[in-house]
N, C-alpha and C positions, 0 to 999 in steps of 0.2 A: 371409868367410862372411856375415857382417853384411850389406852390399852386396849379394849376390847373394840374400838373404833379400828383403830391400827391392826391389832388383827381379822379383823373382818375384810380389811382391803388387801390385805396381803395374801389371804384366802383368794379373793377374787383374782389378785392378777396372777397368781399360780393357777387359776383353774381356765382362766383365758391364755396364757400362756403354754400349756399343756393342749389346749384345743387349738391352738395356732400350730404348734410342730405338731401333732394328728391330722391338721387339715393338708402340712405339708407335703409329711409323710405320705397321706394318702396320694395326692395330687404324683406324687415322684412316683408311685409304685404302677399308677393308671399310664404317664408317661410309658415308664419305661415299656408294659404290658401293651400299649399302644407301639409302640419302635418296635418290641419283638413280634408282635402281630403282622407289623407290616414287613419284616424282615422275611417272616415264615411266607408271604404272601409273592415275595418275588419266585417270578418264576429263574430256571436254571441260566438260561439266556442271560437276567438282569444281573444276576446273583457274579454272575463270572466278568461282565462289561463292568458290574460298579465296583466289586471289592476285589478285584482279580486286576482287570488293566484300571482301572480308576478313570472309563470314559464320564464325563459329567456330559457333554455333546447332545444334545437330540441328532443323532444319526439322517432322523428321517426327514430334518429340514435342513441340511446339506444342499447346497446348490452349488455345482461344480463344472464346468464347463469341458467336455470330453474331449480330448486330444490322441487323435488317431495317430501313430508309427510314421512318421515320413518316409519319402520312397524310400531314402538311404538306410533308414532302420529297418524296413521291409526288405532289404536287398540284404541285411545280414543275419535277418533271420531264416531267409531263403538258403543259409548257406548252411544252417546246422539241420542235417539230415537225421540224427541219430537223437538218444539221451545223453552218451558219449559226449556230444559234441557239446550240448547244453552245459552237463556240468562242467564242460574244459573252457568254454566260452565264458558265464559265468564266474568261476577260480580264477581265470587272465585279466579279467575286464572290470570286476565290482566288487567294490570293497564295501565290506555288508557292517554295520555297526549290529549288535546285539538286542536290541529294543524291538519287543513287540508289542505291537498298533494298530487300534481298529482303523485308526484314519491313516489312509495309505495317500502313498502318493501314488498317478496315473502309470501304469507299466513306459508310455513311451517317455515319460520324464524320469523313471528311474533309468529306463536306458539312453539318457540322454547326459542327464549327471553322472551315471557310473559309479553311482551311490545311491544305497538305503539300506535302511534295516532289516531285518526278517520279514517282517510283514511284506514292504515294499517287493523283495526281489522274490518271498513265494507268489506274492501276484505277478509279477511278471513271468514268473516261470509257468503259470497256469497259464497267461494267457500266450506264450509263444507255442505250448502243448495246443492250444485249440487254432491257433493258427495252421500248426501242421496237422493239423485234424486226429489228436490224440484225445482219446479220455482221461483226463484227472479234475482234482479237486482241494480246493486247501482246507486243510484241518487241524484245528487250531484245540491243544489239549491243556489242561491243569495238571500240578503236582503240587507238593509239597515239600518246600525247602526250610528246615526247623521250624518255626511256627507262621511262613507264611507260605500262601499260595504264589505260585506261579505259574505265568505261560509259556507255550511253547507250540511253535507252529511246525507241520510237515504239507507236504506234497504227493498225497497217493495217486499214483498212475499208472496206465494201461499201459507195458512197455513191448509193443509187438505181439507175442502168445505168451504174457506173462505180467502178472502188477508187480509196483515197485513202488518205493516211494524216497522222496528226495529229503535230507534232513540238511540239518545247519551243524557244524562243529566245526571249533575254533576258526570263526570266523570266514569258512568256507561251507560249500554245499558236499554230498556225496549221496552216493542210493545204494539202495538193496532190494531184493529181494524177499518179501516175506509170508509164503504160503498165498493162500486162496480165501483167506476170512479178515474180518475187520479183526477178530479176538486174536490171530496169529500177528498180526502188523503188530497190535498195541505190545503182544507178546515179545517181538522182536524189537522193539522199541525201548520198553522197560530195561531188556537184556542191556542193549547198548548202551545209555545211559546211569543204569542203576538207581535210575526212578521211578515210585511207584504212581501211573498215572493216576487221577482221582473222578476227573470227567474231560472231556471231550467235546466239540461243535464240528459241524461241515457247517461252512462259513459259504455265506452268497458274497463274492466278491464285485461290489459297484464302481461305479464312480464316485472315487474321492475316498472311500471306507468299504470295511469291510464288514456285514451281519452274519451273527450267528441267527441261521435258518434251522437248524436241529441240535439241540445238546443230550449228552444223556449220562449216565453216571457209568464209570467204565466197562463194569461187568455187563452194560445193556450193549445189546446189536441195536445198528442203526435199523431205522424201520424200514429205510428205502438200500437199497442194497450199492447205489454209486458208484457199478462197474468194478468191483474184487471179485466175485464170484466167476469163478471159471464159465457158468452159462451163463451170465447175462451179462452184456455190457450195455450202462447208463450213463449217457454223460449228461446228469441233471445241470 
């Protein structure tokens, strides 16, 4: 009787035992099916902010107090007339670290310090474009370096009767020239670097940060065209 006591309980707690890692199991597999639902659920925007730059930030509760160009800085912007001059201004003056950031610092604090990142000095360089009342826009793309993602920002611009756009290499800016389409730039892009890009943002540059306002996967055109097309200039 003893015996058949002793295995009656040992039956039970093998059969509770077995419903405890089942319960487990399950609860793991609903998790995870849970994480990849909400993974598939981000849009391209978040997808590139959370596992690309690793922004945690709420962007949109930023409060940053806007610091306008002092005359002095307005008196040396005044003085580069060209793209020429930008990028030779620029290469003399600012020592660019390699780090790309949605949260930027204000264009007249980098030209104040004489220092930032990529982020930092393509905002700047957009906004001394709209100062001399040029069109461009920053645009900030993906690739793939072994198995991670990475960014990389450029500066496509209206240069006169021609776009162009400004890039970062070792640790200095230069432009080029690259045909009439977004698809030629990103072509001319890849070329130089020997990266294959994966997607892309035009980026709304604010105060304090920067938003991605349109992303898309490389092979897509933008929907709004941003001034590259030889007939239409847009400076969104």
């Amino acid at each position: 009787m003893k015996n058949k006591n002793t295995l009656i309980i040992v039956v039970v707690l093998v059969v509770v035992l077995i419903g405890i890692l089942v319960f487990l199991n399950s609860n793991g597999q609903q998790g995870n099916q849970s994480q990849e639902q909400e993974e598939a659920n981000l849009t391209l925007e978040e997808t590139i902010t959370k596992d690309v730059l690793h922004v945690e930030t709420d962007l949109e509760t930023l409060t940053v107090e806007p610091k306008p160009f002092t005359e002095d800085q307005l008196s040396i912007i005044n003085q580069i007339n060209t793209s020429e001059d930008l990028i030779n201004y620029i290469n003399s003056n600012i020592s660019i670290t390699p780090k790309v950031d949605l949260l930027i610092k204000q264009p007249s604090v980098t030209l104040s310090d004489l220092e930032g990142n990529k982020s930092d000095v393509a905002v700047l360089i957009n906004e001394i474009f709209r100062q001399k009342g040029m069109s461009s826009s920053v645009l900030l793309y993906t690739y793939t370096d072994g198995n991670q993602k990475q960014a990389e920002v450029i500066v496509p611009f209206r240069d006169v009767d021609e776009p162009r756009y400004i890039f970062f290499e070792d640790d200095k800016v230069n432009m080029k020239h690259h045909g009439w389409s977004y698809a030629e730039m990103f072509a001319a892009e890849e070329s130089r670097t020997g990266r294959k890009m994966t997607e892309y943002c035009v980026m709304d540059v604010s105060t304090g940060y920067m938003e991605p306002i349109e992303c898309s996967p490389r092979e897509e055109e933008p929907r709004k065209h941003y001034f590259i097309e030889e007939d239409e200039v847009i400076n969104e």
